[in-house]
BALOBA-1460 file (C-alpha; in Angstrom, 3 decimals):
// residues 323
<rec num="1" residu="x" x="-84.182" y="-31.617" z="20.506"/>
<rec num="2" residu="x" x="-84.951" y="-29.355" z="23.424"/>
<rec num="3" residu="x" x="-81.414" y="-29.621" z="24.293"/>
<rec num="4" residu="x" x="-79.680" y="-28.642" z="21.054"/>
<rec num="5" residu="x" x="-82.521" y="-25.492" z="20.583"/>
<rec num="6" residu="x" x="-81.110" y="-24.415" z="24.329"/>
<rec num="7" residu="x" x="-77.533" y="-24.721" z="23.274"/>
<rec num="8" residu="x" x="-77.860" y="-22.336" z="20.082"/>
<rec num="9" residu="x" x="-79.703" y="-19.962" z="22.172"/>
<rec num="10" residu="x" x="-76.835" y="-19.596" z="24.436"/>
<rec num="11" residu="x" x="-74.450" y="-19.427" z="22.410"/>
<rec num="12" residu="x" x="-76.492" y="-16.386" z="19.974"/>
<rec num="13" residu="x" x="-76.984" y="-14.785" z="23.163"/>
<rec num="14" residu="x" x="-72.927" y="-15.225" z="24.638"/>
<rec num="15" residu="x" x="-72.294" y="-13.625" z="21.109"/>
<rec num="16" residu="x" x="-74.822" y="-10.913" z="21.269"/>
<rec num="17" residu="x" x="-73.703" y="-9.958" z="24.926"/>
<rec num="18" residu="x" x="-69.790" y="-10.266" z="23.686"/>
<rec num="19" residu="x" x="-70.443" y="-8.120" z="20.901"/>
<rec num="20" residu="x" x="-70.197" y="-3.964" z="20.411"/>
<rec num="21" residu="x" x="-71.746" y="-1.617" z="18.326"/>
<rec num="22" residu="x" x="-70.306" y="-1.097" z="15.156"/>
<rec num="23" residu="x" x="-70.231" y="2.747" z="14.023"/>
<rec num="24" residu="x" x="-72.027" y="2.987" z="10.818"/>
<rec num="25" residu="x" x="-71.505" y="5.855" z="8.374"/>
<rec num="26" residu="x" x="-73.544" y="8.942" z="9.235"/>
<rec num="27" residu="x" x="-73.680" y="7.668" z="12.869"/>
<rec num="28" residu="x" x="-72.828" y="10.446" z="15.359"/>
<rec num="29" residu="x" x="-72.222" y="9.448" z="19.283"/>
<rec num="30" residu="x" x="-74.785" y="11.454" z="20.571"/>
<rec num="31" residu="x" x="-77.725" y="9.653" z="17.736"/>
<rec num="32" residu="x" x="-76.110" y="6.310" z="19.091"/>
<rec num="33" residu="x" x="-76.818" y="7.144" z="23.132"/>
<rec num="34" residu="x" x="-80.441" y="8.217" z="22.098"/>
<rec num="35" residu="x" x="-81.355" y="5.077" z="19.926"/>
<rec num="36" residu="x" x="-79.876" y="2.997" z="23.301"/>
<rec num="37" residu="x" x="-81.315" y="4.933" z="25.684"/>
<rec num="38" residu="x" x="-78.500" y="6.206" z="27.383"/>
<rec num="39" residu="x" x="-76.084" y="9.248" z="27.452"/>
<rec num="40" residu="x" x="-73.191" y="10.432" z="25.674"/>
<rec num="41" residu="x" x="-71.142" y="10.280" z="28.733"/>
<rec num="42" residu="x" x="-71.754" y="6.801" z="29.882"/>
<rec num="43" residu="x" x="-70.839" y="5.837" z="26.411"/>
<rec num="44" residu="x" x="-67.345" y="7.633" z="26.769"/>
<rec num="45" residu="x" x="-67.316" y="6.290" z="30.265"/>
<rec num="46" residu="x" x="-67.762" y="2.532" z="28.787"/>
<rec num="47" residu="x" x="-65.534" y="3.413" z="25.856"/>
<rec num="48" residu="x" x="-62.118" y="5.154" z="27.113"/>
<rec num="49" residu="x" x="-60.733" y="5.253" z="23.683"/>
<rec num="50" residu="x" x="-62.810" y="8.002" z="22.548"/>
<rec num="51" residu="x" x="-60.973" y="11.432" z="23.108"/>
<rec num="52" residu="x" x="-63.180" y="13.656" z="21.414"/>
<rec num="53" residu="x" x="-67.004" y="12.541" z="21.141"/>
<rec num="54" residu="x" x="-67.172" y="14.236" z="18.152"/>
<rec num="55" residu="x" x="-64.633" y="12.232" z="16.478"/>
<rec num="56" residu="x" x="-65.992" y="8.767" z="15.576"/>
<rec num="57" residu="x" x="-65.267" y="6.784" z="12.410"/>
<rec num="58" residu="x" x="-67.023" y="4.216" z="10.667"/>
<rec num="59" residu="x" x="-65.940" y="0.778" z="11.953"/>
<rec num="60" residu="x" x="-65.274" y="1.538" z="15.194"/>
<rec num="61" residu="x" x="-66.657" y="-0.444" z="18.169"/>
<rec num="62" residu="x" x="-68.487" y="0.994" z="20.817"/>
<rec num="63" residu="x" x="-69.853" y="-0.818" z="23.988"/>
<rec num="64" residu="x" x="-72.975" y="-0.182" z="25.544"/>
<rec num="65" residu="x" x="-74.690" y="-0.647" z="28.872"/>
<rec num="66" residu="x" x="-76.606" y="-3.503" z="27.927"/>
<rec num="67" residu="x" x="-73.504" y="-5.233" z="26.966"/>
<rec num="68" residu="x" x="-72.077" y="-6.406" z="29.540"/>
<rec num="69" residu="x" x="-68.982" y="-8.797" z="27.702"/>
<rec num="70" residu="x" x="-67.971" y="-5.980" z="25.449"/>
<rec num="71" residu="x" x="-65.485" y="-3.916" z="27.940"/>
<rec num="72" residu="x" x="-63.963" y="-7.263" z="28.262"/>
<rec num="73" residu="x" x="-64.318" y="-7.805" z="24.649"/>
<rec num="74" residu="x" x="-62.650" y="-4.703" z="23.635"/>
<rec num="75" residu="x" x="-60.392" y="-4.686" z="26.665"/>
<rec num="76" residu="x" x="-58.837" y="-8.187" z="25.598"/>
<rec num="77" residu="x" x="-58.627" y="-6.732" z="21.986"/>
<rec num="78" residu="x" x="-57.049" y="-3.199" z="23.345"/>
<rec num="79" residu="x" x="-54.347" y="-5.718" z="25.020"/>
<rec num="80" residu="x" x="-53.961" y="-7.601" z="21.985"/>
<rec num="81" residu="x" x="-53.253" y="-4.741" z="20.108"/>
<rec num="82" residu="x" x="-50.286" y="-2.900" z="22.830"/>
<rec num="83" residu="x" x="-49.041" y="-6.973" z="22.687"/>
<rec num="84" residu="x" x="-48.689" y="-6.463" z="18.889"/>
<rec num="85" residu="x" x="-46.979" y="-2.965" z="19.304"/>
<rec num="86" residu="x" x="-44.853" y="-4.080" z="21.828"/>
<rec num="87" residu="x" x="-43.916" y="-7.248" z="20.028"/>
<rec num="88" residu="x" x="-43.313" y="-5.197" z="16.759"/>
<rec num="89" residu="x" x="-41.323" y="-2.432" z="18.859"/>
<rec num="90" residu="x" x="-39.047" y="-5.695" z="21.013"/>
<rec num="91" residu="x" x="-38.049" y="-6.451" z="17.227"/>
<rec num="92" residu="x" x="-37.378" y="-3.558" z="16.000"/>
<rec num="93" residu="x" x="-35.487" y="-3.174" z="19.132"/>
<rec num="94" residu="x" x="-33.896" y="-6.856" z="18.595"/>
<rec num="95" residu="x" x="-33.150" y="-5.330" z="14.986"/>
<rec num="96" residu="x" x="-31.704" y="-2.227" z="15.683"/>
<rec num="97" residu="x" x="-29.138" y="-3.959" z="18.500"/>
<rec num="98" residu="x" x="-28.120" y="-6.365" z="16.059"/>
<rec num="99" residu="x" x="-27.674" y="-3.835" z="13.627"/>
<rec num="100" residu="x" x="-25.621" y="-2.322" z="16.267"/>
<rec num="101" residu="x" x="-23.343" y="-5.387" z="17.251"/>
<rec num="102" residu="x" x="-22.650" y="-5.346" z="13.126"/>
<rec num="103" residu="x" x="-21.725" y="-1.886" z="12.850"/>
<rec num="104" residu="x" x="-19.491" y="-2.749" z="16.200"/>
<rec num="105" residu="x" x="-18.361" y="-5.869" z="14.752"/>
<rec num="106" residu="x" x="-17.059" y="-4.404" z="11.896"/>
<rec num="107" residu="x" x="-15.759" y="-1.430" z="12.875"/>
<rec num="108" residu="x" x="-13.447" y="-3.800" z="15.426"/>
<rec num="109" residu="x" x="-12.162" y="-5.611" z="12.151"/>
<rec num="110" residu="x" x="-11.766" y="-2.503" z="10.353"/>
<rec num="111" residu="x" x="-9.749" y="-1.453" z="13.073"/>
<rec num="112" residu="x" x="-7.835" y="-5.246" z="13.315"/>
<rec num="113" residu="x" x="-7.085" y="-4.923" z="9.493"/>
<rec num="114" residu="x" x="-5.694" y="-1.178" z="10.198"/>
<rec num="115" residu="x" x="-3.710" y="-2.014" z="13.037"/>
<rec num="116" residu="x" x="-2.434" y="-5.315" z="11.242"/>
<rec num="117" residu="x" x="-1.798" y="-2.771" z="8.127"/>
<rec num="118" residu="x" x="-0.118" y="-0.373" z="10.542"/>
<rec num="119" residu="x" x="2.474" y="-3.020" z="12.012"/>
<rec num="120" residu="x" x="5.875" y="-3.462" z="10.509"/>
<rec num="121" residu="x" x="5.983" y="-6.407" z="8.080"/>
<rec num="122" residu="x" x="9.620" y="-7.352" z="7.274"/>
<rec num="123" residu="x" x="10.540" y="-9.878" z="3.933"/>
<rec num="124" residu="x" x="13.679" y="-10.571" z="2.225"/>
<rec num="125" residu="x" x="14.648" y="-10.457" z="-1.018"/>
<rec num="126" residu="x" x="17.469" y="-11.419" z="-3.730"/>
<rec num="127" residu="x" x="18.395" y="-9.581" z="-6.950"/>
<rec num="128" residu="x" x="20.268" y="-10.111" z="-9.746"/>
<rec num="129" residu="x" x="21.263" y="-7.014" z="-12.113"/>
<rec num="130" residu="x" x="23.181" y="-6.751" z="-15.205"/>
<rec num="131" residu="x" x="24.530" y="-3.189" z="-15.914"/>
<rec num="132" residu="x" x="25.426" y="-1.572" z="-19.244"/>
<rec num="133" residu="x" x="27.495" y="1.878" z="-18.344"/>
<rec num="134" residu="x" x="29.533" y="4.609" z="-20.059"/>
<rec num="135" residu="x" x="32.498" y="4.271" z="-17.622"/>
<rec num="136" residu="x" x="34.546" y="7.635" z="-17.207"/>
<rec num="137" residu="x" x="38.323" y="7.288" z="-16.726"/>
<rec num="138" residu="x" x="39.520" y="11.163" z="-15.893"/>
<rec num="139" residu="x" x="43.181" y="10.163" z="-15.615"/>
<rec num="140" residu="x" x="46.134" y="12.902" z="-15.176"/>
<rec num="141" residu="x" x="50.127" y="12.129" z="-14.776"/>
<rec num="142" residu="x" x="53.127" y="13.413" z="-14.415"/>
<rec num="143" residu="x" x="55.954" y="12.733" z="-16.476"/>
<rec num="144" residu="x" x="59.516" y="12.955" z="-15.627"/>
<rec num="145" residu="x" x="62.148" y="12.902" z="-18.012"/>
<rec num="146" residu="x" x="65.983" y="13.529" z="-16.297"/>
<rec num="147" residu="x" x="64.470" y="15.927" z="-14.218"/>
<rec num="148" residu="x" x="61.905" y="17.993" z="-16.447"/>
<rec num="149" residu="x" x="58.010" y="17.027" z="-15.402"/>
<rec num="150" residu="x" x="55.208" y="17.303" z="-17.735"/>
<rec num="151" residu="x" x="51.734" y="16.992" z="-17.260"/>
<rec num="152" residu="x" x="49.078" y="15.223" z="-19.559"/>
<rec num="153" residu="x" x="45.462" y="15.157" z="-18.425"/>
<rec num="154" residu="x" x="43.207" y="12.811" z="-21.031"/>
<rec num="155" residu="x" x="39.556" y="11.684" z="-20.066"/>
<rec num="156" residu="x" x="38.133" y="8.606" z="-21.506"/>
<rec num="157" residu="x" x="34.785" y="7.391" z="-22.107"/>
<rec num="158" residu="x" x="34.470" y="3.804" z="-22.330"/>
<rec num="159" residu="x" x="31.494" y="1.476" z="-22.729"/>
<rec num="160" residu="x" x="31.537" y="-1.893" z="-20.039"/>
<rec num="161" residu="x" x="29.501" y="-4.440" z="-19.046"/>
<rec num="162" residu="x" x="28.564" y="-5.252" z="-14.672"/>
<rec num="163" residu="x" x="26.816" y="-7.546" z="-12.505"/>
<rec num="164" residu="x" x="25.582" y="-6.910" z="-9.363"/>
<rec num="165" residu="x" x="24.284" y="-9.133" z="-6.466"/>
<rec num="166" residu="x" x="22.604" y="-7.966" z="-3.599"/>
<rec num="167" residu="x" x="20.495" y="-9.392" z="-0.589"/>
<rec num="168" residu="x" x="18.125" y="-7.238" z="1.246"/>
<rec num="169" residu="x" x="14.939" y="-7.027" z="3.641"/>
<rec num="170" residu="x" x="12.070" y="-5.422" z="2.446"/>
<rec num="171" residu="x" x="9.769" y="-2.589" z="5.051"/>
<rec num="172" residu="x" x="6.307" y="-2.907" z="5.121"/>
<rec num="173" residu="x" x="6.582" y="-2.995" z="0.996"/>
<rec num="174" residu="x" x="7.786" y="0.610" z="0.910"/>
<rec num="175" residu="x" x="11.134" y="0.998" z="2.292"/>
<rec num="176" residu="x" x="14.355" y="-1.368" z="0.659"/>
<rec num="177" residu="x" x="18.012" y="-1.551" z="2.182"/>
<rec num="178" residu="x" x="19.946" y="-4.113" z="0.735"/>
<rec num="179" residu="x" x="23.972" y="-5.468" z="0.430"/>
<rec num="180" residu="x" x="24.601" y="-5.030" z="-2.962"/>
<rec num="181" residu="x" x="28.111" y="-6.500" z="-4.377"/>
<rec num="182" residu="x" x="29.402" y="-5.540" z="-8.169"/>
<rec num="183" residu="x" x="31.891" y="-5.843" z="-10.645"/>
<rec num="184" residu="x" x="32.547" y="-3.564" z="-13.839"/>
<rec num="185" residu="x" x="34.897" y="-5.481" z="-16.873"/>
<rec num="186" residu="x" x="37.490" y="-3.953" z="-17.616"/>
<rec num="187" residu="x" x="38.089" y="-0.572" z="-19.546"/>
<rec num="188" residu="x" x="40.754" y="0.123" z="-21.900"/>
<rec num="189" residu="x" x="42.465" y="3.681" z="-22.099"/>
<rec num="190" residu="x" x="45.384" y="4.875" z="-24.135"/>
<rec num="191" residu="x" x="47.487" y="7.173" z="-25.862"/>
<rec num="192" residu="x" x="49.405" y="6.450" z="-28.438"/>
<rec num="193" residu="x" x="52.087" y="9.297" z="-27.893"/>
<rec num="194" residu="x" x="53.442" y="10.540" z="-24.735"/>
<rec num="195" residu="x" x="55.501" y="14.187" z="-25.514"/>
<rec num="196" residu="x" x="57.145" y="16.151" z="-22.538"/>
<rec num="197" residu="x" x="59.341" y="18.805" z="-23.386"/>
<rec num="198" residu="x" x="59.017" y="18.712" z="-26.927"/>
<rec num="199" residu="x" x="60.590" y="14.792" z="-26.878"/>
<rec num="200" residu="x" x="58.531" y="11.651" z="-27.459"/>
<rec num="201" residu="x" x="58.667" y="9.855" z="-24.159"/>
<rec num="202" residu="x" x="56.409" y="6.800" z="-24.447"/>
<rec num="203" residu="x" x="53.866" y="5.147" z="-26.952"/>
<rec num="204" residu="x" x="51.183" y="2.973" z="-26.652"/>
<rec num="205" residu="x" x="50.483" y="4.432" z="-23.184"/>
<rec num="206" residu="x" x="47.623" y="2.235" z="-21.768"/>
<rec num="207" residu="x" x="45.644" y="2.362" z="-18.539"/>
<rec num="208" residu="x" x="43.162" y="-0.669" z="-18.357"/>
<rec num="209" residu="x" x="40.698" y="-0.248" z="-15.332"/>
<rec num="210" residu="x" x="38.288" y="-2.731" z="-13.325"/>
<rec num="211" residu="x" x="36.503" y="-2.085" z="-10.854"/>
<rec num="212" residu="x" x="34.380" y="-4.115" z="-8.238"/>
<rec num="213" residu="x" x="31.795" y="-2.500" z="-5.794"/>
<rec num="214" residu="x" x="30.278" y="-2.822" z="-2.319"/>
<rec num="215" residu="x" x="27.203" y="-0.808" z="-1.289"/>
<rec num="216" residu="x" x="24.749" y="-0.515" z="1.013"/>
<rec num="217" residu="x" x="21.893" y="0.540" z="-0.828"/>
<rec num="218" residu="x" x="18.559" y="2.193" z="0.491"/>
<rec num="219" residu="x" x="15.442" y="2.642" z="-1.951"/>
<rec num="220" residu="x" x="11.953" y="4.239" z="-1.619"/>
<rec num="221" residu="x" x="8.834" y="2.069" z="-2.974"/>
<rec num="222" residu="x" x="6.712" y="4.777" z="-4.286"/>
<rec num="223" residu="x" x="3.369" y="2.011" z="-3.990"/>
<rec num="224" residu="x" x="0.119" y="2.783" z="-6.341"/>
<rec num="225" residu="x" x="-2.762" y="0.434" z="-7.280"/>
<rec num="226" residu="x" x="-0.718" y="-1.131" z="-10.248"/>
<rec num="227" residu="x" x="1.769" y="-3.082" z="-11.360"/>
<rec num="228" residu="x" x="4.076" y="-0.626" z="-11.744"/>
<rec num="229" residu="x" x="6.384" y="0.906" z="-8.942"/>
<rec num="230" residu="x" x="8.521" y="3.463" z="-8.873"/>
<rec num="231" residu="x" x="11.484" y="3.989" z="-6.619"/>
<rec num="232" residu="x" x="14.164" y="5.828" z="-5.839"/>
<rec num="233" residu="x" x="17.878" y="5.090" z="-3.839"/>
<rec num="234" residu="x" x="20.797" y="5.856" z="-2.795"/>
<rec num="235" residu="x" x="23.804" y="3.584" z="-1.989"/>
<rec num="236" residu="x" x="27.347" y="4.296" z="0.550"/>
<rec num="237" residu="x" x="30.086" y="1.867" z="0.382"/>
<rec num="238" residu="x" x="33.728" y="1.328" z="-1.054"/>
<rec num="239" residu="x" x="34.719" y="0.423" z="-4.697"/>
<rec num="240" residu="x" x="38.336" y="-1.353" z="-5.122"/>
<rec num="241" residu="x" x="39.732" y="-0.674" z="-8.861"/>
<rec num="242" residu="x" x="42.590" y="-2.355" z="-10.224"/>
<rec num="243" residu="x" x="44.883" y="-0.525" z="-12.588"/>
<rec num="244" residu="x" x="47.278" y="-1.778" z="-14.982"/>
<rec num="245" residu="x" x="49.396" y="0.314" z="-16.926"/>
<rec num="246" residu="x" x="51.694" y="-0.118" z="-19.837"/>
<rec num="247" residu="x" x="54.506" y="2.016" z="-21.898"/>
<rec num="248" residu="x" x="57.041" y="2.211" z="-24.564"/>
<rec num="249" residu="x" x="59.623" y="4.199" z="-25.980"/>
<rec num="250" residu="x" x="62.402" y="3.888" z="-27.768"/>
<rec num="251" residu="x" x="64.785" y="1.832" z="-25.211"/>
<rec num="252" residu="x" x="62.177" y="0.974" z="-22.749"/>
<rec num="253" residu="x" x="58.827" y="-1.446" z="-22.106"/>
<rec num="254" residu="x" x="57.242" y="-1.399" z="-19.123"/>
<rec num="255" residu="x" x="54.295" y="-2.356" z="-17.187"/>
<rec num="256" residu="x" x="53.243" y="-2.238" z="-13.579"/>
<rec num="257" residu="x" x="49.819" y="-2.859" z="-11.957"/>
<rec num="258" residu="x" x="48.425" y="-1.637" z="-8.807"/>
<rec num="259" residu="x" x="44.992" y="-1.801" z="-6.519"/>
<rec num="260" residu="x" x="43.135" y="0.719" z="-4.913"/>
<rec num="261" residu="x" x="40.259" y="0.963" z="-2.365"/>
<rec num="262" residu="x" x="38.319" y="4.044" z="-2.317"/>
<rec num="263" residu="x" x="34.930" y="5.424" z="-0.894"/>
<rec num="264" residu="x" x="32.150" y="5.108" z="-3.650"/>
<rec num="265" residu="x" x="28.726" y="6.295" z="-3.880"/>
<rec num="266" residu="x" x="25.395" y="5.784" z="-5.910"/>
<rec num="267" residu="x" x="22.225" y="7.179" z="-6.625"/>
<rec num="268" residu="x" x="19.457" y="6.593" z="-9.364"/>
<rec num="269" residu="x" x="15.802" y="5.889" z="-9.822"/>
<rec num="270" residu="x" x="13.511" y="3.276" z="-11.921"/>
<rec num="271" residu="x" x="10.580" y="1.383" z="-11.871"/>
<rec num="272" residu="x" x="9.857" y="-2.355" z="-10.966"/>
<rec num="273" residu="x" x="7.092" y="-4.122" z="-12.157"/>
<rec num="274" residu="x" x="5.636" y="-7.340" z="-10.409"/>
<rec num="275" residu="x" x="5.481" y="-10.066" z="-12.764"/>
<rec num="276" residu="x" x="4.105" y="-12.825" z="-9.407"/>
<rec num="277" residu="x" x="3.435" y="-12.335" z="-5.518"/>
<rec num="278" residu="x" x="7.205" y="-13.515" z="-5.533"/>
<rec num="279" residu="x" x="9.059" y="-11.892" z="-8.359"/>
<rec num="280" residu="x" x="9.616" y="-8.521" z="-9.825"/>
<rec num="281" residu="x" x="11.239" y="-7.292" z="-12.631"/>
<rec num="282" residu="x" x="13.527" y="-4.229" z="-12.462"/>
<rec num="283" residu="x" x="14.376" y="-1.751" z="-15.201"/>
<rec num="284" residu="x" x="16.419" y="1.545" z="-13.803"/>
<rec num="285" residu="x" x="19.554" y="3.865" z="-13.822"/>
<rec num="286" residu="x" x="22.076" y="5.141" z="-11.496"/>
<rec num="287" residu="x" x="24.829" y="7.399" z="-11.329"/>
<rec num="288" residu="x" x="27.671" y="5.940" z="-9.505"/>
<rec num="289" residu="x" x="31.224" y="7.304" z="-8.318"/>
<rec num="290" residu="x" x="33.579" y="4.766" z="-8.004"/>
<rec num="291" residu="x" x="36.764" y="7.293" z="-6.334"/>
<rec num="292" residu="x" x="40.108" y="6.874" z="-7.439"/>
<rec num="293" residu="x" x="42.424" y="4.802" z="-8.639"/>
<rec num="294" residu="x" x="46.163" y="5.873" z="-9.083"/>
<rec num="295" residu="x" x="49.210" y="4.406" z="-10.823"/>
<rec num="296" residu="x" x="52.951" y="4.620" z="-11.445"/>
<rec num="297" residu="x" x="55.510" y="3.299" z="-13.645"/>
<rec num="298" residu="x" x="59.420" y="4.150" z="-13.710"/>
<rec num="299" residu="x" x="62.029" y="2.822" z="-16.079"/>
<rec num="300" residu="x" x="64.707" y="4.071" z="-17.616"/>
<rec num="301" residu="x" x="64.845" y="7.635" z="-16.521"/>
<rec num="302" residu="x" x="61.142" y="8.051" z="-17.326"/>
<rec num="303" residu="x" x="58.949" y="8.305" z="-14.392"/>
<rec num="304" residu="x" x="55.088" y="8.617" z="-14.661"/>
<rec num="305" residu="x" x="52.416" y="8.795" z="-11.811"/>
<rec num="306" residu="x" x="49.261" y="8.966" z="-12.378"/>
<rec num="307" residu="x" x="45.580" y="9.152" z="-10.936"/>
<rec num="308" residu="x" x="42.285" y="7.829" z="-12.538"/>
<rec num="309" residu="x" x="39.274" y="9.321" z="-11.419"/>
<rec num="310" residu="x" x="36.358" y="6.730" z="-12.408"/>
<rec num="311" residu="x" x="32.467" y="7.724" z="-12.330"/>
<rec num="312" residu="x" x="29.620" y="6.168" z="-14.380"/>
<rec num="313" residu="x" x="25.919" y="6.240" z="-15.916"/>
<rec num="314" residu="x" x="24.858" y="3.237" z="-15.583"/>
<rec num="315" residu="x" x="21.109" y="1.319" z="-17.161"/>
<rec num="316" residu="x" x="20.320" y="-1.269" z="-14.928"/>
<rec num="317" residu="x" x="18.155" y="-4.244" z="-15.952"/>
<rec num="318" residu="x" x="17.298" y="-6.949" z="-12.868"/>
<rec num="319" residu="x" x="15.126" y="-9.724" z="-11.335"/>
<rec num="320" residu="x" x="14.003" y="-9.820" z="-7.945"/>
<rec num="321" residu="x" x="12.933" y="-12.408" z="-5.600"/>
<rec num="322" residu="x" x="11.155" y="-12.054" z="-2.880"/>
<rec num="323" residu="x" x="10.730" y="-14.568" z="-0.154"/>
């Protein structure tokens, strides 16, 4: 019994001799040296925390000569408290570089996905494009009857079907060059009388025309958020027509046919809309010049040579496949 009364007395004592003075309200740090007969000094000496003697506020612990575990008490809770700060302020640290290797981390993919945006990107493509066009025939000849020449100069406007074909790589989605091959059906122009110097020369004068294209072709991808793209182009290349030509008068029939190659060019505009990642469907028009095509038939002391000059507006309506 004696043993356990000595143990609690310890142990109140170790408490009593660990533990501060706890500012009360209305307590002032001068009141608190008097009532433990000391100064105001040696309680700032045994207290560094306290700046301003003036300044104390309730709650606060203050050590006092006669206790000689509370420096250590207060010291080992000063140290707990700068562990707590520091801890909080290695976080906020650990925080902030993470935060950091982020920002890094995703400013180096922003600037993968921009570089991989700004590289070229080639793909291929097929098309297949049915025309309907107003085919212009300007054709002019001579006519030469025992010597006397007369000119006639007619223009015709004909209506003809095309197809076109054409293969072609593809620029980072913006920029199109393709090999484009066409063909026009044929066109049908005539004149049923033929006069030169006041004397019927020929009837049933007939020029029929075809025509087949090759271009190289260049187009502009005008790219927005939708669907829908715009373009424009432009196309170089050579157009071959065939010409066949036909006459009659009163003692003769005759017919000849003939094949010229000529430098042709194109340009136009539409829109293409994107009906998959791999196919697009185009809708468009195009003004094309197809050059010349000339002719010449002679029988029976009538002589004619002529020249067809062939242009066209043309509405283009296509699929293309890209691959």
């Amino acid at each position: 019994m004696k043993k356990i009364i000595f143990s609690l007395f310890c142990v109140i004592t170790a408490v009593s001799v660990a533990a501060a003075y706890q500012v009360q309200k209305g307590d002032t740090l001068s009141q608190i040296a008097v009532d433990n007969k000391t100064t105001v000094k040696e309680l700032v000496r045994l207290n560094p925390y306290i700046k301003n003697p003036n300044l104390i506020y309730p709650g606060n612990e203050i050590c006092l000569p006669s206790d000689s575990g509370c420096a250590k008490h207060l010291n080992n809770k000063k140290e707990e408290s700068k562990k707590a700060t520091e801890d909080s302020a290695n976080k906020k640290d650990s925080t902030a570089k993470e935060e950091s290797k982020q920002a890094a981390d995703k400013s180096s993919s922003k600037k993968s996905d921009e570089s991989s945006n700004s590289s070229l990107r080639v793909g291929g493509y097929a098309a297949l494009r049915a025309t309907l066009g107003s085919l212009k025939n300007k054709h002019m000849s001579d006519i030469a009857v025992a010597g006397d020449v007369n000119g006639i100069d007619d223009t015709f406007r004909r209506m003809n079907l095309g197809g076109r074909f054409a293969l072609g790589l593809s620029f980072n989605d913006t920029i199109r060059t393709e090999l484009e091959y066409g063909i026009n059906t044929r066109t049908r122009a005539t004149d049923d009388t033929v006069w030169s110097m006041g004397t019927l020369v020929a009837t049933d004068y007939a020029v029929k025309t075809s025509v087949q294209s090759l271009f190289a072709n260049f187009y502009w991808d005008i790219n927005n958020k939708s669907s829908w793209t715009p373009y424009v182009g432009f196309g170089l290349g050579a157009a071959k027509a065939k010409t066949r030509v036909s006459a009659q008068n009163s003692v003769i029939d005759f017919e000849q046919k003939l094949s010229d190659t000529s430098f042709a060019w194109n340009a136009g505009a539409g829109v293409s809309f994107e009906m998959s990642p791999h196919t697009a469907l185009e809708i468009g028009y195009r003004y094309a010049n197809y050059g010349k095509a000339s002719d010449a038939v002679a029988n029976g002391g009538v002589a004619i040579v002529g020249e067809s000059k062939l242009s066209a507006h043309e509405a283009l309506l296509g699929l293309r496949y890209k691959f």
